[in-house]
Structures are given as C-alpha cells and as structure tokens.
C-alpha positions as CSV (number, residue, x, y, z in Angstrom):
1,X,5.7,34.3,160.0
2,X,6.3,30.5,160.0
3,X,2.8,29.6,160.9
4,X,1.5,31.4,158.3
5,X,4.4,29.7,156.1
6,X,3.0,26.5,157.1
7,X,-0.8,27.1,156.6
8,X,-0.3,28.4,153.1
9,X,-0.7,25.1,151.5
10,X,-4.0,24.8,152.8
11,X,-5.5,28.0,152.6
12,X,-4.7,28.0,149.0
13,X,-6.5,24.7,148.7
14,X,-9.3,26.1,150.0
15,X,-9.2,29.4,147.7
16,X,-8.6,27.4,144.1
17,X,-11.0,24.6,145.2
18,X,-14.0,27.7,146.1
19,X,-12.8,29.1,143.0
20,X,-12.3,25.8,140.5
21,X,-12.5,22.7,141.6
22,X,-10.5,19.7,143.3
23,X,-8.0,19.3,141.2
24,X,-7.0,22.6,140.1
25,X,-6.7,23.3,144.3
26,X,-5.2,20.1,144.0
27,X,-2.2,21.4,141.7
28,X,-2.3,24.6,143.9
29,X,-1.5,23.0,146.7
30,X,1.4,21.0,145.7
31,X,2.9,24.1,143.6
32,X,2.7,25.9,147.2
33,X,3.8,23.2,149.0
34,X,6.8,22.9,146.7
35,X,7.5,27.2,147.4
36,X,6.9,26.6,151.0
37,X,9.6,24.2,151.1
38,X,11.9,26.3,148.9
39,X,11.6,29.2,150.6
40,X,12.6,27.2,154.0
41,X,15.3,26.1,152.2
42,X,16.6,29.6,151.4
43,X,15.8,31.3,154.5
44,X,17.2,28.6,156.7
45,X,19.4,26.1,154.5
46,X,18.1,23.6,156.5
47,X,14.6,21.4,156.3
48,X,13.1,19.3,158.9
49,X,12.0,15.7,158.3
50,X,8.6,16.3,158.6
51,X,8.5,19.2,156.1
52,X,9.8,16.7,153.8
53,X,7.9,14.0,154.6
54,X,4.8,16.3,154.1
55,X,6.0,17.2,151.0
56,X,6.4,13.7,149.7
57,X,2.8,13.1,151.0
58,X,1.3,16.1,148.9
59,X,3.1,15.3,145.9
60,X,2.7,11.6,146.2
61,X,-1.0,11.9,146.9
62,X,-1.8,14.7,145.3
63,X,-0.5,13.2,142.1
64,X,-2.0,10.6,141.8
65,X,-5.4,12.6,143.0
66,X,-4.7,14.5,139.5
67,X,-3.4,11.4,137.5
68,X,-6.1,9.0,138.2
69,X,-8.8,11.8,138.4
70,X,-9.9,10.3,141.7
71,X,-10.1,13.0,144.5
72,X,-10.1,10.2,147.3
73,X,-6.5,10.4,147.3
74,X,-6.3,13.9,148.2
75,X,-8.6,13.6,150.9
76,X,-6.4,10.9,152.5
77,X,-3.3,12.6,152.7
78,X,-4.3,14.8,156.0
79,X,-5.6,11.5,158.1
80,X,-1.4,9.7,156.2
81,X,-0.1,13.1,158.0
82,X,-1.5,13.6,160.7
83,X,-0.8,9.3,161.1
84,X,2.6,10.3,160.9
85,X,3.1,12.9,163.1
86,X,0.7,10.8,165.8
87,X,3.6,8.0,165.3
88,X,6.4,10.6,165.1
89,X,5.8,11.4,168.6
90,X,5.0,7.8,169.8
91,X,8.4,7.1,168.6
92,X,10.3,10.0,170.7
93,X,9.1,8.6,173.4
94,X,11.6,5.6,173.2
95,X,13.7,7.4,171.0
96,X,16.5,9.4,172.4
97,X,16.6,11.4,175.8
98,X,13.9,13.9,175.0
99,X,10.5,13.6,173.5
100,X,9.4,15.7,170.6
101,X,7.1,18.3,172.8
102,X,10.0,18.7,175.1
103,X,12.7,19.3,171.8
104,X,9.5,22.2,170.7
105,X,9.3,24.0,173.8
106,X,11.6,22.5,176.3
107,X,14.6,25.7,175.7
108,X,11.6,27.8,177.3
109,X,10.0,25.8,180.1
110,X,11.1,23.5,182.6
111,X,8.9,20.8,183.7
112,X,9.0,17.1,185.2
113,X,9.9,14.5,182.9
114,X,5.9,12.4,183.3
115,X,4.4,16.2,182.4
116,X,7.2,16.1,179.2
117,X,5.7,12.3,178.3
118,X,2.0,13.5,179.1
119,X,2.2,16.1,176.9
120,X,3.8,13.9,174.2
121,X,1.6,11.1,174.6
122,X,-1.7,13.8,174.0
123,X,-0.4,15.1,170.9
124,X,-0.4,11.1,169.8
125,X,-3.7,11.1,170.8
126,X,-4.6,14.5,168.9
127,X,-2.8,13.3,165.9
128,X,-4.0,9.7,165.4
129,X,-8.1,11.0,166.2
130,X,-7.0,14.0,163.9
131,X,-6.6,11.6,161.0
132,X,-10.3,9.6,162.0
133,X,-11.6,12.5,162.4
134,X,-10.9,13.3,158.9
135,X,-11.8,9.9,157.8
136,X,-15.1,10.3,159.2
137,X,-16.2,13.5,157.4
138,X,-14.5,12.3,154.3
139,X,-16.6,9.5,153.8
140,X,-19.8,10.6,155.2
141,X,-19.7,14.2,153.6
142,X,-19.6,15.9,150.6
143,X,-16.4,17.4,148.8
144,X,-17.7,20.8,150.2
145,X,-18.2,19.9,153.4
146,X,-15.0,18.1,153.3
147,X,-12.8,20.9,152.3
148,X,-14.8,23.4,154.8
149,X,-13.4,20.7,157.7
150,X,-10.3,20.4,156.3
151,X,-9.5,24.5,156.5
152,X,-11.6,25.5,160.0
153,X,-12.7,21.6,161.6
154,X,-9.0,21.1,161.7
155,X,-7.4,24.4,162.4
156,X,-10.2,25.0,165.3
157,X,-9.7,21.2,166.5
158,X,-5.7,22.1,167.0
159,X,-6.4,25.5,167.8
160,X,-8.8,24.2,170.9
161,X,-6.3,21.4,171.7
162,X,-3.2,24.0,171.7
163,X,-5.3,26.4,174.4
164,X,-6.5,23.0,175.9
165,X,-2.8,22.2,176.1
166,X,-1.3,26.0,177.7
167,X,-4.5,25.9,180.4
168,X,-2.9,21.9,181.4
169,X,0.8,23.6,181.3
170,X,0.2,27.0,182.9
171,X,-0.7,24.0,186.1
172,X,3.1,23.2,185.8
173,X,4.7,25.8,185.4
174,X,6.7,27.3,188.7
175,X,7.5,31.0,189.1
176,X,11.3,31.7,188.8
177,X,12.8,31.9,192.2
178,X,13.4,35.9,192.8
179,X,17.2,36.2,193.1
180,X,19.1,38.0,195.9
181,X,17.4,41.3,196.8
182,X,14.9,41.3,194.5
C-alpha cells in the first residue's frame, strides 16, 4: 500500500500531462503530493523528513514551473530529490550509529557493519547518477520523452538497482542457526 502511496504523485503526472499538458500535470502533481502527505498524516500522525522535504520540493518547484510558465523547473525537481536523498545517505554515514539502509532494513537482517556502509554508500551512488541521469534526458530530449523517463527510465532504473541490490545481499545473508533438536 505505501509504495503505491508514494508513486501516486508521479503516475498522476504522467496521466494529466498525456491527457493536458505540463502544467496542468504539473498542478496534479502537487495537489497529490499535498493528499499523499495528508493521508500519512492521518494514517500515521507521524511524517518523515524526507516526505516533507519532497513536499517542499514539489511545491517549491512545481510553483514556480506554473508561475513563471517555464517547465524547466519541474523537470529539475527529480535530479534536487534524488540530490538529496544521494546526500541524505552520505550524511548517515557519519551521522549517528547506524546508516540509513541499515535503519530501512536492519530490524530484519543482520549483516557486517562494511556490508551496512556498502550498501549505503551504492544507494549514494544510485541517487546522485539518478539525478544526471535525469539531467541528461532533460536537456537532450523532448518534454515527451522526458516525462516517458521520468515514469518507466526511473522506476526501471530503481527497480534494476533494488534486484541488483537483494542478488548482492542474498551473498550476506547467513541461515539462522537450527536451535536444539530441530
């Protein structure tokens, strides 16, 4: 349910801009942003900093996409994201006991502490090349082509890193000692 929480803003995009243009999926998205938020709000009472700073982003960027008429700004604000999750997780790394891929998934696996900062340090790596990435096709492709990247380049990008990710862990991860008599 929460993945599908978190995509919404972007598959709407991609709906109102196939069905209008830009900036009406422009206003789409920050509208759904906005309800995504809310609704994490009243399911949880409780946000996470990056669903706020995301929120910011779209608002701040997709504002001024609207007010200035300019739909650069819009295609910024995945590469700003994507920036500051890359430096998000750079950050954990110094920051506190536990980086943030070991805060995600370190209730269910155990693993070394280097496997913990390896697996931090390629999610930098996915998140800063993310954002070029998105550079790249944003300023040597058209709107179309932009928007097309922006719904399946992306998703298949992390959806290929994620698998690329389980195949590294599934090396790492030790079978549970049998206990007793078992």
């Amino acid at each position: 349910m929460k993945i599908l929480l978190d995509f919404l803003p972007i598959v709407v995009f991609f709906i109102a801009y196939k069905m209008f243009d830009i900036y009406v999926a422009t206003a789409v998205a920050i509208v759904a942003s906005v309800v995504q938020v809310g609704f994490t709000w009243w399911k949880t009472r409780k946000l996470e900093g990056m669903q706020l700073a995301t929120l910011a982003i779209i608002v701040f960027f997709g504002g001024a996409t609207l007010l200035l008429e300019d739909e650069m700004f819009i295609k910024w604000k995945p590469t700003v994201v994507n920036w500051l999750f890359g430096i998000a997780f750079l950050v954990s790394q110094f920051v506190g006991k536990k980086t943030l891929v070991e805060h995600a998934m370190g209730a269910n696996i155990q693993l070394p502490h280097s496997i913990w900062t390896r697996l931090n340090l390629s999610w930098v790596v996915f998140f800063i090349s993310l954002g070029f990435a998105n550079l790249y096709v944003m300023y040597n492709f058209d709107t179309d082509t932009w928007v097309n990247f922006k719904l399946f380049g992306m998703l298949g990008l992390t959806i290929a890193f994620v698998v690329a990710q389980g195949l590294y862990l599934g090396r790492h991860i030790k079978d549970p000692e049998p206990k007793g008599g078992e």
